[in-house]
C-alpha atoms as a printed R data frame, in Angstrom:
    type eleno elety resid chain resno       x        y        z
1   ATOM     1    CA   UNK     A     1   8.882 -187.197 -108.860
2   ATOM     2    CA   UNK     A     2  12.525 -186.614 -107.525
3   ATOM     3    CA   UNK     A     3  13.443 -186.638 -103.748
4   ATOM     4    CA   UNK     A     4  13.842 -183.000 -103.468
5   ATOM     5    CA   UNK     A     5   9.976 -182.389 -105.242
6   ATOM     6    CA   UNK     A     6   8.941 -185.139 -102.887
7   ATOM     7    CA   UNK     A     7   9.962 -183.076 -100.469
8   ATOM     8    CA   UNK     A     8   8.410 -179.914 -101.379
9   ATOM     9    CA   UNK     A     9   5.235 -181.313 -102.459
10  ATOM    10    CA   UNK     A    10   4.443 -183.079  -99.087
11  ATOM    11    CA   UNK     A    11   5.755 -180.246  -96.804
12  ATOM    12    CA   UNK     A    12   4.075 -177.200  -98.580
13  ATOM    13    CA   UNK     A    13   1.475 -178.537 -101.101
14  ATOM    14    CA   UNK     A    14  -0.018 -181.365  -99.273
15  ATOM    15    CA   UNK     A    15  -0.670 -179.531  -96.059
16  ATOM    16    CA   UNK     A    16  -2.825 -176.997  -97.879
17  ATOM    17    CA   UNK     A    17  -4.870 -179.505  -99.432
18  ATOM    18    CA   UNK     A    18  -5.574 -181.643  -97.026
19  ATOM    19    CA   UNK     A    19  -6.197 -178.671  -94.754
20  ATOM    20    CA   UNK     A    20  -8.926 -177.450  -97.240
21  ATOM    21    CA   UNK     A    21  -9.942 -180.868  -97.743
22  ATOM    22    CA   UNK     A    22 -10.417 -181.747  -94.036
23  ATOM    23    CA   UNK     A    23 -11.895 -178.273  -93.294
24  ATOM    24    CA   UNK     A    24 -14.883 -178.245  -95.291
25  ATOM    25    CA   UNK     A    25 -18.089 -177.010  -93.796
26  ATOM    26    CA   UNK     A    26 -19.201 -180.751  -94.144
27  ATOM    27    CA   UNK     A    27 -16.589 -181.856  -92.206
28  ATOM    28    CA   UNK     A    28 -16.442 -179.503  -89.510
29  ATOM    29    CA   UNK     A    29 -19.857 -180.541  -88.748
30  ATOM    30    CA   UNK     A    30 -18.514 -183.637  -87.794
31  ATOM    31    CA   UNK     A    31 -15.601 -182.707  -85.599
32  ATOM    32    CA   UNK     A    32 -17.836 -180.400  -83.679
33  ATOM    33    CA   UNK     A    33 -20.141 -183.627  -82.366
34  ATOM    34    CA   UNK     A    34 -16.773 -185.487  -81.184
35  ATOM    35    CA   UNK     A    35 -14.430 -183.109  -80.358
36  ATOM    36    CA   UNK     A    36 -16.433 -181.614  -77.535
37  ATOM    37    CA   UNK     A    37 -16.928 -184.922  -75.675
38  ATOM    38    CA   UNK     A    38 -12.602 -185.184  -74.907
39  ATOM    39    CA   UNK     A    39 -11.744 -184.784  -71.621
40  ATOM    40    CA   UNK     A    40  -8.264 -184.655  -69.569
41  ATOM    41    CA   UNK     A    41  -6.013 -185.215  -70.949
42  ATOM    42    CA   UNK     A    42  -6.000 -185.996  -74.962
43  ATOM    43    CA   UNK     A    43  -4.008 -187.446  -76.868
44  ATOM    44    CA   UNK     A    44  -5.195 -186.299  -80.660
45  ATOM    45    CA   UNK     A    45  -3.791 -189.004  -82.852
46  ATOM    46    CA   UNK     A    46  -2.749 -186.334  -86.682
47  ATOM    47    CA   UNK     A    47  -3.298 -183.342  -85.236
48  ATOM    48    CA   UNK     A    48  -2.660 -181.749  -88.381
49  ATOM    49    CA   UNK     A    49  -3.209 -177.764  -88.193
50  ATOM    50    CA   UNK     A    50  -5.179 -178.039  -85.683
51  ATOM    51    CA   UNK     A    51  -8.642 -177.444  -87.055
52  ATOM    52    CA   UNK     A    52  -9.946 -179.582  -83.378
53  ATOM    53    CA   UNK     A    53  -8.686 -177.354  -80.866
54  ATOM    54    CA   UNK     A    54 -11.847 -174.326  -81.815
55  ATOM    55    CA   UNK     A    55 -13.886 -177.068  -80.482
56  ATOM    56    CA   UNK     A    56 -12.432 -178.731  -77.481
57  ATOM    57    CA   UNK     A    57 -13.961 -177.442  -74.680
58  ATOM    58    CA   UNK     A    58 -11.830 -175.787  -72.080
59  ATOM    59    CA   UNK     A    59 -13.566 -176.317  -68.832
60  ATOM    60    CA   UNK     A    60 -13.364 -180.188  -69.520
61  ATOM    61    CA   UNK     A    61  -9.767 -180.488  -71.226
62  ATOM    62    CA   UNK     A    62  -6.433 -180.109  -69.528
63  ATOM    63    CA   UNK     A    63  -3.848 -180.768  -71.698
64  ATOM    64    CA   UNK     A    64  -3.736 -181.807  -75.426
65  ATOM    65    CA   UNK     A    65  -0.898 -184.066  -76.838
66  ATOM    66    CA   UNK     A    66  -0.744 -183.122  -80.548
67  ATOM    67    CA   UNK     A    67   0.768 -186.184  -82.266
68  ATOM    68    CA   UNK     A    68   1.805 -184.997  -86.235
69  ATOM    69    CA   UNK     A    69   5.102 -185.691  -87.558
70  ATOM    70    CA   UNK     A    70   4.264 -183.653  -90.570
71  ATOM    71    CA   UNK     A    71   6.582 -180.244  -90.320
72  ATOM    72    CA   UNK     A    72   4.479 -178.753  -92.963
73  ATOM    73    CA   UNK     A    73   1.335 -179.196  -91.038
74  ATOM    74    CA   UNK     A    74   2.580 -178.247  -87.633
75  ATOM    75    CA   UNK     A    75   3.768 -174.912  -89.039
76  ATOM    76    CA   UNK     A    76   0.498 -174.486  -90.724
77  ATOM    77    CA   UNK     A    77  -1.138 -174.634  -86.839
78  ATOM    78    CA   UNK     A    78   0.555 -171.552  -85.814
79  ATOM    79    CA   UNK     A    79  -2.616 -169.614  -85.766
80  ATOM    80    CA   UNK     A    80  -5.119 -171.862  -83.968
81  ATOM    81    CA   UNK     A    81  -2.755 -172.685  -81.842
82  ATOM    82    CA   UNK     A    82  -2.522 -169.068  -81.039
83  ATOM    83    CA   UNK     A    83  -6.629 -168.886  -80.304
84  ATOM    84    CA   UNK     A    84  -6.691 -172.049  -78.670
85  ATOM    85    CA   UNK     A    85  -8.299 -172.160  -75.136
86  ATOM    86    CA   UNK     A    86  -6.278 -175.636  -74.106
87  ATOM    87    CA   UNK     A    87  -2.966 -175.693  -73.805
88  ATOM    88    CA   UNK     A    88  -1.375 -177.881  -76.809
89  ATOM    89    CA   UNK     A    89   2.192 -180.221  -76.605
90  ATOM    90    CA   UNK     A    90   3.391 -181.763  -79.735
91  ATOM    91    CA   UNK     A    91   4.941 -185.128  -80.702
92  ATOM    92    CA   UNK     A    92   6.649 -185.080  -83.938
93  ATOM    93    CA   UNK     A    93   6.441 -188.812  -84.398
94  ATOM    94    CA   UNK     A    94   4.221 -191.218  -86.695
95  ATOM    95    CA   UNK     A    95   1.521 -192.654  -85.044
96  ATOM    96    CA   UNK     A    96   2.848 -196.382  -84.501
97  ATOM    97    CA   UNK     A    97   5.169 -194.595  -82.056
98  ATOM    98    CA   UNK     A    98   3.827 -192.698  -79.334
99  ATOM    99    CA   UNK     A    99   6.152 -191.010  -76.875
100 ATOM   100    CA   UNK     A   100   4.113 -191.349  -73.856
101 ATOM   101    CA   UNK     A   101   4.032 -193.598  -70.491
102 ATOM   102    CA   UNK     A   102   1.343 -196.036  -70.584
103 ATOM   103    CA   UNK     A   103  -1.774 -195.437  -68.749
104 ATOM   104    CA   UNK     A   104  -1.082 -191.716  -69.327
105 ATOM   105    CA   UNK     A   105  -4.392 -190.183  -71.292
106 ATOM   106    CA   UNK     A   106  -8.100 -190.145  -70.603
107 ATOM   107    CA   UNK     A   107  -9.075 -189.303  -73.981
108 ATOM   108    CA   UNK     A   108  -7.739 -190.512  -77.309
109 ATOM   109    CA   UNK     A   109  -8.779 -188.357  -80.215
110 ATOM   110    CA   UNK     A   110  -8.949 -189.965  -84.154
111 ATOM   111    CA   UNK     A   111 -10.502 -187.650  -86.784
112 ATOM   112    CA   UNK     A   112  -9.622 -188.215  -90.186
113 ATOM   113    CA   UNK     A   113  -6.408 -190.387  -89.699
114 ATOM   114    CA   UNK     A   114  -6.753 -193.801  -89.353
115 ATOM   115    CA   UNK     A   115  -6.711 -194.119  -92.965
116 ATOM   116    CA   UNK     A   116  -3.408 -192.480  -93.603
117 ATOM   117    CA   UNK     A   117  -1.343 -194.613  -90.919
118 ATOM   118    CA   UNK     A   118   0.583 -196.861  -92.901
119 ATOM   119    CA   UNK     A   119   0.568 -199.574  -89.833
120 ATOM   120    CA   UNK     A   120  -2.908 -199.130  -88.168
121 ATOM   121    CA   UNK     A   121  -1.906 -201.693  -85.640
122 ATOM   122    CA   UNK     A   122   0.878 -200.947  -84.366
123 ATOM   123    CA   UNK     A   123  -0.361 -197.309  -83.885
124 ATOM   124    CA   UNK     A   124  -3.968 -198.785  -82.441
125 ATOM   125    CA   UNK     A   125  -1.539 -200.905  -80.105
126 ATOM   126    CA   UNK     A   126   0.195 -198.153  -79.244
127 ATOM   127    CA   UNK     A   127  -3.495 -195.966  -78.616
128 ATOM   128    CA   UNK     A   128  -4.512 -198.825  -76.434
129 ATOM   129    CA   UNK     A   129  -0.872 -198.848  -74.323
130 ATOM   130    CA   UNK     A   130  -0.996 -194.952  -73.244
131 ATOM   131    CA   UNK     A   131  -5.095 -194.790  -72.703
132 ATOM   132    CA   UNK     A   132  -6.052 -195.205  -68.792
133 ATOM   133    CA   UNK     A   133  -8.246 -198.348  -68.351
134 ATOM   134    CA   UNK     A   134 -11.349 -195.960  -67.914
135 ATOM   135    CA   UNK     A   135 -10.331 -194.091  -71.480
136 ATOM   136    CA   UNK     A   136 -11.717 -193.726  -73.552
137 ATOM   137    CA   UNK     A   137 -11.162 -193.316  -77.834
138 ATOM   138    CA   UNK     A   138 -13.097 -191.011  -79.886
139 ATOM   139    CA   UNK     A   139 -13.545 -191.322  -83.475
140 ATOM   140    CA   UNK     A   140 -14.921 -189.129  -86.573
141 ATOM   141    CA   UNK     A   141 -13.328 -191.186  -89.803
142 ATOM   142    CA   UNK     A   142 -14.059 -191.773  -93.781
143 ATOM   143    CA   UNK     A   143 -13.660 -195.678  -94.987
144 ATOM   144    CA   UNK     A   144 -15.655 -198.264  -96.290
145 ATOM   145    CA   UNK     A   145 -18.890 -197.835  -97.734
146 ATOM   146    CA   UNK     A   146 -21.173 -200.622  -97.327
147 ATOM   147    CA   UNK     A   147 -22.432 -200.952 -101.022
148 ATOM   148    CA   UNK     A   148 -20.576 -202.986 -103.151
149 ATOM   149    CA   UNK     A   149 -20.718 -201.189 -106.021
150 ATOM   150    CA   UNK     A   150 -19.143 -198.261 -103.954
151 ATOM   151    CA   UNK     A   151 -16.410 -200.857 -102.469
152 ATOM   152    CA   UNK     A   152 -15.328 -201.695 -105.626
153 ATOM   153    CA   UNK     A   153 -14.609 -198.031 -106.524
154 ATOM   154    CA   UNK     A   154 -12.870 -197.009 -103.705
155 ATOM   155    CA   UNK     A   155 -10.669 -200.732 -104.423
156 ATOM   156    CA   UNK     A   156  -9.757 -199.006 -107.968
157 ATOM   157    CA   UNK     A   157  -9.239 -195.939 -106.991
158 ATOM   158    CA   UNK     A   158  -6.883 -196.594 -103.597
159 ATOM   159    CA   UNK     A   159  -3.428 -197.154 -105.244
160 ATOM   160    CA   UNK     A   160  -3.593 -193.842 -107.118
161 ATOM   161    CA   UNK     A   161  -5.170 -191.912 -104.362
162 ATOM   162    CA   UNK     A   162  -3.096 -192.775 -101.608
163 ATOM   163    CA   UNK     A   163  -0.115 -191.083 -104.002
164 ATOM   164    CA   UNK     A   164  -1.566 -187.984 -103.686
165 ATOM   165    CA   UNK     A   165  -3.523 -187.545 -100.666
166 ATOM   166    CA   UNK     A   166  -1.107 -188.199  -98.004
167 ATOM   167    CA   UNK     A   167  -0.975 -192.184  -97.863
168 ATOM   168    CA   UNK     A   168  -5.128 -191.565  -97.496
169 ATOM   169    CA   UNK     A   169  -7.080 -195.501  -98.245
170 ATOM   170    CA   UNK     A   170 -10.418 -194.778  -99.119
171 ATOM   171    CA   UNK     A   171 -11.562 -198.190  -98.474
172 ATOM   172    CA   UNK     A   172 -10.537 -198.817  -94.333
173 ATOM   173    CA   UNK     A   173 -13.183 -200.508  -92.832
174 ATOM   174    CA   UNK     A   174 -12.645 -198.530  -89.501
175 ATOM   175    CA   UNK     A   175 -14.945 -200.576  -87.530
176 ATOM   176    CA   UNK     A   176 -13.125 -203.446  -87.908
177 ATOM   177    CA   UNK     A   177  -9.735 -201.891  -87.796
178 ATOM   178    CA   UNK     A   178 -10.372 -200.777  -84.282
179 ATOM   179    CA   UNK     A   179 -11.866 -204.344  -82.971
180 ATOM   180    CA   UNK     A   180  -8.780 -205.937  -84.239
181 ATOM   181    CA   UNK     A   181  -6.206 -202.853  -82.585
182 ATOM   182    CA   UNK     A   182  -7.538 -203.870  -79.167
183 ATOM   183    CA   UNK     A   183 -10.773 -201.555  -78.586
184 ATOM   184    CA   UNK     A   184 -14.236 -202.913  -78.202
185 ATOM   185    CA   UNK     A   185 -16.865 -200.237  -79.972
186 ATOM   186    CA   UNK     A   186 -19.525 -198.855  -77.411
187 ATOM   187    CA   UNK     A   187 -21.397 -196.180  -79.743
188 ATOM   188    CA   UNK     A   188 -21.141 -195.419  -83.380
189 ATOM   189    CA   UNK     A   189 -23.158 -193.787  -85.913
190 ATOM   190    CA   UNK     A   190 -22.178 -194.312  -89.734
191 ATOM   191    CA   UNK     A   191 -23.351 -192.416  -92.723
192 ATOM   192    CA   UNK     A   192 -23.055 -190.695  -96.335
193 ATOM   193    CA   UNK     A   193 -21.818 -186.968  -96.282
194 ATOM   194    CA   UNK     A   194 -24.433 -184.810  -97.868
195 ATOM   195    CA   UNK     A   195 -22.947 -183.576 -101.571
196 ATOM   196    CA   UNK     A   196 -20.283 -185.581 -101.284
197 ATOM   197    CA   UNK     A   197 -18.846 -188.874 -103.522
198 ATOM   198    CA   UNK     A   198 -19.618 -191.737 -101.968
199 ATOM   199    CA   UNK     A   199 -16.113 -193.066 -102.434
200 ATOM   200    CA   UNK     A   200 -14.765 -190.754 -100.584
201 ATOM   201    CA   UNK     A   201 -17.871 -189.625  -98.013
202 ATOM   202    CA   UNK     A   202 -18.578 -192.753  -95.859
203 ATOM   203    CA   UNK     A   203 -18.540 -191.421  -92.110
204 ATOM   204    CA   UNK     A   204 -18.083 -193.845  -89.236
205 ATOM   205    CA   UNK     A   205 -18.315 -191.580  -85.614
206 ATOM   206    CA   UNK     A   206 -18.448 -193.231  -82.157
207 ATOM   207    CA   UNK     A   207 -16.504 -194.277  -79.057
208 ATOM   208    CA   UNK     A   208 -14.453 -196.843  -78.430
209 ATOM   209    CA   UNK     A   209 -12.939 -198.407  -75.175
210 ATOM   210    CA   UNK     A   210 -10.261 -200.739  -74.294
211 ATOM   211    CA   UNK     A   211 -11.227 -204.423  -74.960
C-alpha cells in the first residue's frame, strides 16, 4: 500500500472500523462498569471518538484529558463531544508521550488501548509519572486468553492483524503489562465476551494503583 493510501486508509477507513468495532453493544457493556468509577480529573489514555464520555459521570468528573493522536478519530468525536456533560481537552500525541506535569490526574482511564501502543512502557511510565500518588488507573482491555490452544491462535494471527486493525496485538497479557509499567493491580475481573471469538474476546477489567 503506497504512502498516500496509507494515509487515507488510517485517517478515514480505520476510524470507522474501529469505531464500530469498539462500539458494539458487547462492548459498551463494559465501558459502562469502568467509566463511571473516574473521578477528577482524567486522563483517558486513546480517547478515540469518544464513545466514554456518555458514561462519565458529571457530578464526579471535572475535567477530561483526551489523549488520541489519531486526526481521523478526533474528527469523528465531534458529536459526543457536543452531548458530553464533562468538559473534554485533547492531546494529539501517542501515548509514550504525555503532555502533562507529573502528579497532575486523579484518574487514568485505559479502555481498549493498551494493545495498540507500540511501546507499552514507556506510555505505562509515562501513566504512572502524571497520576497523583492516591490515583488511581482504570482498565477495560482485550489480550491474552488463558487457554493455550487460544494463545496459540491469537500468536498466528498477531502479525497480520495488527496490519489492519490499528497496530491492535491480540495476545497482550495486560495483567502483566501493567505490573511491569509500574502499577500494582488492586481489583480485576477477567472473562470471555458472550458471542464473541475467543481470540479476539478475552476481557481483563479492574483497577490499578501506583506500585
Amino acid at each position: 500500500m503506497s504512502g498516500a493510501a496509507m494515509s487515507f486508509y488510517e485517517n478515514h477507513v480505520l476510524p470507522h472500523m474501529i469505531d464500530c468495532a469498539c462500539g458494539s453493544p458487547l462492548i459498551m457493556k463494559e465501558r459502562s462498569r469502568i467509566v463511571p468509577r473516574a473521578s477528577g480529573t482524567v486522563l483517558e489514555v486513546g480517547m478515540g471518538s469518544g464513545t466514554n464520555l456518555q458514561f462519565y459521570d458529571g457530578q464526579r468528573v471535572d475535567l477530561v484529558y483526551g489523549l488520541e493522536p489519531s486526526e481521523g478519530m478526533r474528527r469523528k468525536a465531534a458529536g459526543n463531544l457536543a452531548r458530553s456533560c464533562v468538559p473534554v481537552e485533547w492531546l494529539d500525541l501517542p501515548g509514550e508521550t504525555i503532555p502533562l506535569d507529573e502528579n497532575t490526574v486523579d484518574t487514568v482511564l485505559l479502555t481498549f488501548t493498551l494493545c495498540t501502543i507500540p511501546d507499552w512502557r514507556a506510555a505505562l511510565t509515562e501513566m504512572r509519572r502524571v497520576l497523583r500518588p492516591n490515583g488511581t488507573l482504570l482498565f477495560c482491555e482485550h489480550g491474552r486468553a488463558p487457554e493455550p490452544r487460544v494463545q496459540r491462535w491469537q500468536d498466528r494471527l498477531t502479525p497480520a492483524w495488527k496490519k489492519i486493525a490499528g497496530g491492535c496485538h491480540l495476545n497482550r497479557p495486560i495483567d502483566e503489562l501493567l505490573t511491569e509499567g509500574g502499577f500494582r493491580i488492586t481489583e480485576m475481573d477477567t472473562h470471555f465476551l458472550d458471542k464473541t471469538p475467543k481470540f479476539v474476546g478475552y476481557i481483563y477489567s479492574g483497577e490499578a494503583v501506583p506500585a
